[in-house]
N, C-alpha and C positions, 0 to 999 in steps of 0.2 A: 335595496334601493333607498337614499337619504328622504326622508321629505322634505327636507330646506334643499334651498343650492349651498352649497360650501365649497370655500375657495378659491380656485381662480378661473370665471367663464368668461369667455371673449364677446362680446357683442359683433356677432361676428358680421364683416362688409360683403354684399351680395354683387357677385360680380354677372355682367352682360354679357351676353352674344351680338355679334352685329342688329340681329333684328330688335334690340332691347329687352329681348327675354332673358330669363333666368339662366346663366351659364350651368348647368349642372353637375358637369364634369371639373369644370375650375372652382366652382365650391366644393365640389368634393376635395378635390387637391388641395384646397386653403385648409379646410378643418384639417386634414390627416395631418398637414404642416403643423397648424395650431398643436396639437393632440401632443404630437412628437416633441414640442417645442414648450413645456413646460406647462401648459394649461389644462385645466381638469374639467372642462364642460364648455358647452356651445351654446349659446344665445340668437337663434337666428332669428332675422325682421324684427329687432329691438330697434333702436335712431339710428344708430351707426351702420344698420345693414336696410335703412330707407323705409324701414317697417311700413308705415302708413301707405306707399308709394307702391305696394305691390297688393295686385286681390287674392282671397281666400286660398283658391284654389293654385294660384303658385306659389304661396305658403305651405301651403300641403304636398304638392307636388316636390319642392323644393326639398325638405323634411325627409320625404319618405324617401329621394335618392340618397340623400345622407343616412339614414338608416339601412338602403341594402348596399351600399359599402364599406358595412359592416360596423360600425360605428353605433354603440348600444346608446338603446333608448334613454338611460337614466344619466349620460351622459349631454343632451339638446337639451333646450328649450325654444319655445315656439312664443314669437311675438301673434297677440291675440286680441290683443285688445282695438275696439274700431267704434267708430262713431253710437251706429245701430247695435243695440243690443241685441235683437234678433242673430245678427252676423255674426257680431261676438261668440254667443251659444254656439251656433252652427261651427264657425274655425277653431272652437276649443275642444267640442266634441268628434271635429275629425281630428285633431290633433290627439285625444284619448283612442281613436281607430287607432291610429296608426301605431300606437304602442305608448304616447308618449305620456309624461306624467305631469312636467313641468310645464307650467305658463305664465309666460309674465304681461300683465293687463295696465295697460293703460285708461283710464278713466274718459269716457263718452267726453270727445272734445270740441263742439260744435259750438253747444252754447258754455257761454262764460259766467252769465250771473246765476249760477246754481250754488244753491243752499247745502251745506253740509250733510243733511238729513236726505237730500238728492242724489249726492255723491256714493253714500252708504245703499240707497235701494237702489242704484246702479248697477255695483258690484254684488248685493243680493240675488238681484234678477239673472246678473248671467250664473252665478253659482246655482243658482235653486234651478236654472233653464238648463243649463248642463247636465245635473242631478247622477253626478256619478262619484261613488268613493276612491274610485282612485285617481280623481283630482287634487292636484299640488299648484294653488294658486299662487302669482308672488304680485304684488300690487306694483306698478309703476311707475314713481313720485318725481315727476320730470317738468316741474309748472313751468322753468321758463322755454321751456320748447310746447307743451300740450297746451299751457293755459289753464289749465287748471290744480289744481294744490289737492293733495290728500290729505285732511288732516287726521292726525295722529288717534283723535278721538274714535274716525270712525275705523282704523286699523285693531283698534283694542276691542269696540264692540263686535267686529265683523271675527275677528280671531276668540274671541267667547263666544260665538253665537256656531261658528262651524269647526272650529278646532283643526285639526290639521289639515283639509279640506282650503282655507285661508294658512297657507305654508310660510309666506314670509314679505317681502317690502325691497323693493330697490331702491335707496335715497341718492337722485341724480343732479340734486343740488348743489350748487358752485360757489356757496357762500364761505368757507374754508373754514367755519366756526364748528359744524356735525351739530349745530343746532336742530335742525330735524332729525337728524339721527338720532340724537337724544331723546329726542319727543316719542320719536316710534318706538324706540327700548322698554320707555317709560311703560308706555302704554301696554306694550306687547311684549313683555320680557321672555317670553316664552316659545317668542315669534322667529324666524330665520330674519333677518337683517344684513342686508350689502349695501355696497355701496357704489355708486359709478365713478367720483373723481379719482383717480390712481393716486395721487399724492396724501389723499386721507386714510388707504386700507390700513397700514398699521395702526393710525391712531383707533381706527373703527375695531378693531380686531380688540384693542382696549380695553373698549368698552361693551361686546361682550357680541361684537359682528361675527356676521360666517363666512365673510369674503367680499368680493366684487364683482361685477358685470361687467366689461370696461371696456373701449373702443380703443385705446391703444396699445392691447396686447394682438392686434393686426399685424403690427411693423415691431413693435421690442416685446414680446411678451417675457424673454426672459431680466428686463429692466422690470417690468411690472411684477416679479415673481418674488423679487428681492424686497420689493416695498412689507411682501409677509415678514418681512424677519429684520429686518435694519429700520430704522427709525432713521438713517442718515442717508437712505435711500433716496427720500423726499427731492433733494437737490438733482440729481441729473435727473430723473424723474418729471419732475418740474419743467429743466431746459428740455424734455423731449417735448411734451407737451408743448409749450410754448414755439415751436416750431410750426405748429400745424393753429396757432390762434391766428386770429382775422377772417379765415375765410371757411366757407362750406365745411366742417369734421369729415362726414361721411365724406365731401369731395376729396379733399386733403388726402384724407387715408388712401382711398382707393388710387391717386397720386402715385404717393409712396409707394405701395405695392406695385402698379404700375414698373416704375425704377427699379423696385429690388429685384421683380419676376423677371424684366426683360419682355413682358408682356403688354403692348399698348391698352388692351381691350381692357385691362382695369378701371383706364379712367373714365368709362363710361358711367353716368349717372343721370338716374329715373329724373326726367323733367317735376317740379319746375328746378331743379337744381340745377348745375353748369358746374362741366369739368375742370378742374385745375388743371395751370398751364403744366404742360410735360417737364419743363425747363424748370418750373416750381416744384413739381414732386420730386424732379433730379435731386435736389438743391436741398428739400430735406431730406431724403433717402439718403446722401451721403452724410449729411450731419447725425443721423438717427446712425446708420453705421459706425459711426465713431463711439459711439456710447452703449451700443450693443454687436460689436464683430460679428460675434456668433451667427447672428441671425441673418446678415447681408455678406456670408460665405460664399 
């Protein structure tokens, strides 16, 4: 089993049942899809699969269907991170029950003017609250959606202070420059490093990444695949993305899938969000078609 994530994880979209629960059986069916379809690991309740928008126990609940259909442990990751620390501890430690190794934590996002040195006893607290070695933390670094910034300094000390235990960093940053990518390398050379914008993993891989996290290998994973190896990927890559800009992501996505599955109950999505029109997932689902066949067969 890796202790980084490496390579290509989905940030995978959690789909509904009429009553707005957790669909279980159509998550199942999306990852095995994913799995088959060029992707090397699961990211579930990350942004793209509403993370914050679902509680503890249907994270775990969720998780552990994916696990007894057969789908090995060291292949998920469980979104963990949540306001309260306490809860934190608690959904990471069931998430270690259930076998799992990986988690990716987003930083307590309630209040905004917190200090650096707050940031860091943060993520202390749930590590030392969990207190188990076969924890594989990946930190979360998504300021403009959480509101709060990791910064790079406290990634270097928190990665000296627990060694592999602190496994690695998601940089979900959309500034197109890997400016914090760089900072976290800096800091953390020694650290697993990804990335979420699809159009930077080559460059990230560069400079010395282990892959990405990324919400649009939902509808093209095998466009997303290609970005590992071609540098000239970037371009339709790019126009996929751009397809799904203006409105809700997670909405958008689950849209799409919507169109490609033939299955309405995609585009249900966890309030306060709102579904994309059908006619609008139609409309990218066939333009995403055009630039990935394979996948809209």
């Amino acid at each position: 089993m890796d202790d980084v994530i490496r390579g290509l994880w989905v940030a995978v979209a959690t789909p509904l049942d009429p009553a707005g629960a957790v669909d279980h059986d159509a998550l199942v069916k999306h990852c095995q899809w994913l799995l088959a379809n060029q992707c090397d690991g699961l990211a579930l309740f990350g942004t793209t699969g509403e993370g914050p928008s679902f509680g503890s126990s249907e994270r775990l609940a969720a998780a552990e269907a994916v696990l007894q259909a057969g789908i090995p442990a060291s292949r998920i990751s469980l979104g963990t991170g949540c306001s309260a620390i306490p809860e934190a501890v608690a959904l990471t430690r069931g998430a270690l029950a259930l076998g799992l190794m990986h988690v990716l934590i987003v930083p307590p996002f309630y209040f905004r003017d917190v200090t650096e040195q707050g940031i860091e006893d943060a993520f202390a607290a749930i590590i030392d609250g969990v207190g188990s070695e076969k924890l594989r933390a990946t930190l979360y670094h998504i300021p403009q959606v959480s509101g709060i910034a990791i910064p790079a300094a406290v990634l270097g000390r928190l990665r000296a202070r627990y060694g592999k235990l602190l496994a690695g960093v998601k940089d979900s940053t959309v500034t197109g420059d890997l400016a914090n990518f760089k900072e976290f390398r800096a800091a953390a050379p020694d650290c697993g490093c990804v990335v979420g914008l699809e159009v930077d993993i080559w460059r990230s891989l560069q400079l010395g990444g282990t892959g990405s996290i990324n919400g649009m290998s939902n509808v093209v994973p095998g466009l997303v695949r290609v970005m590992f190896n071609d540098p000239h990927a970037e371009v339709p890559m790019r126009k996929a993305a751009n397809l799904l800009a203006g409105m809700s992501f997670p909405a958008a996505v689950k849209s799409a899938l919507a169109a490609r599955t033939g299955d309405a109950a995609w585009r249900a999505v966890r309030p306060p969000l709102r579904p994309v029109d059908a006619a609008i997932g139609a409309r990218i689902a066939a333009a995403l078609a055009e630039l990935e066949p394979h996948a809209y067969a």
